[in-house]
C-alpha positions, 0 to 999 in steps of 0.5 A: 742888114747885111747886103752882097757887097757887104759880103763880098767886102768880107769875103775877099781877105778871106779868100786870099788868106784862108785859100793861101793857107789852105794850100799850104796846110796841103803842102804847095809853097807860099810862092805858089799859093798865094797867086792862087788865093789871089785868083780867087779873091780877084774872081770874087771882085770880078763877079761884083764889078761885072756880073752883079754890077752895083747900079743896075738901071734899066732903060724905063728908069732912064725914060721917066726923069724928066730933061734936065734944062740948063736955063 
């Protein structure tokens, strides 16, 4: 089953790659597209990391395990 991170994996090479030639199909120079498609593929891993963040605990989860005791 593929799931948002797996999605987002792929989606960034594709980003960077498919946008910079993308751009350049247009006509900008390679110096100009490729920190173009470097900000979108940087926009795409952001929106993971900080938006959607990987473990999304809510404060009941945390209240319900037990102390941990050292003894």
């Amino acid at each position: 089953m593929t799931g948002y991170y797996d999605i987002v994996l792929g989606l960034i090479p594709v980003a960077l790659v498919g946008i910079t030639a993308a751009l350049m199909i247009v006509g900008l120079s390679l110096t100009t597209a490729v920190p173009i498609g470097a900000f979108a593929a940087m926009t795409i891993i952001g929106h993971a990391m900080f938006v959607n963040t990987p473990a999304d605990v809510t404060d009941d989860a945390k209240s319900a395990r037990p102390p941990l005791n050292a003894d």
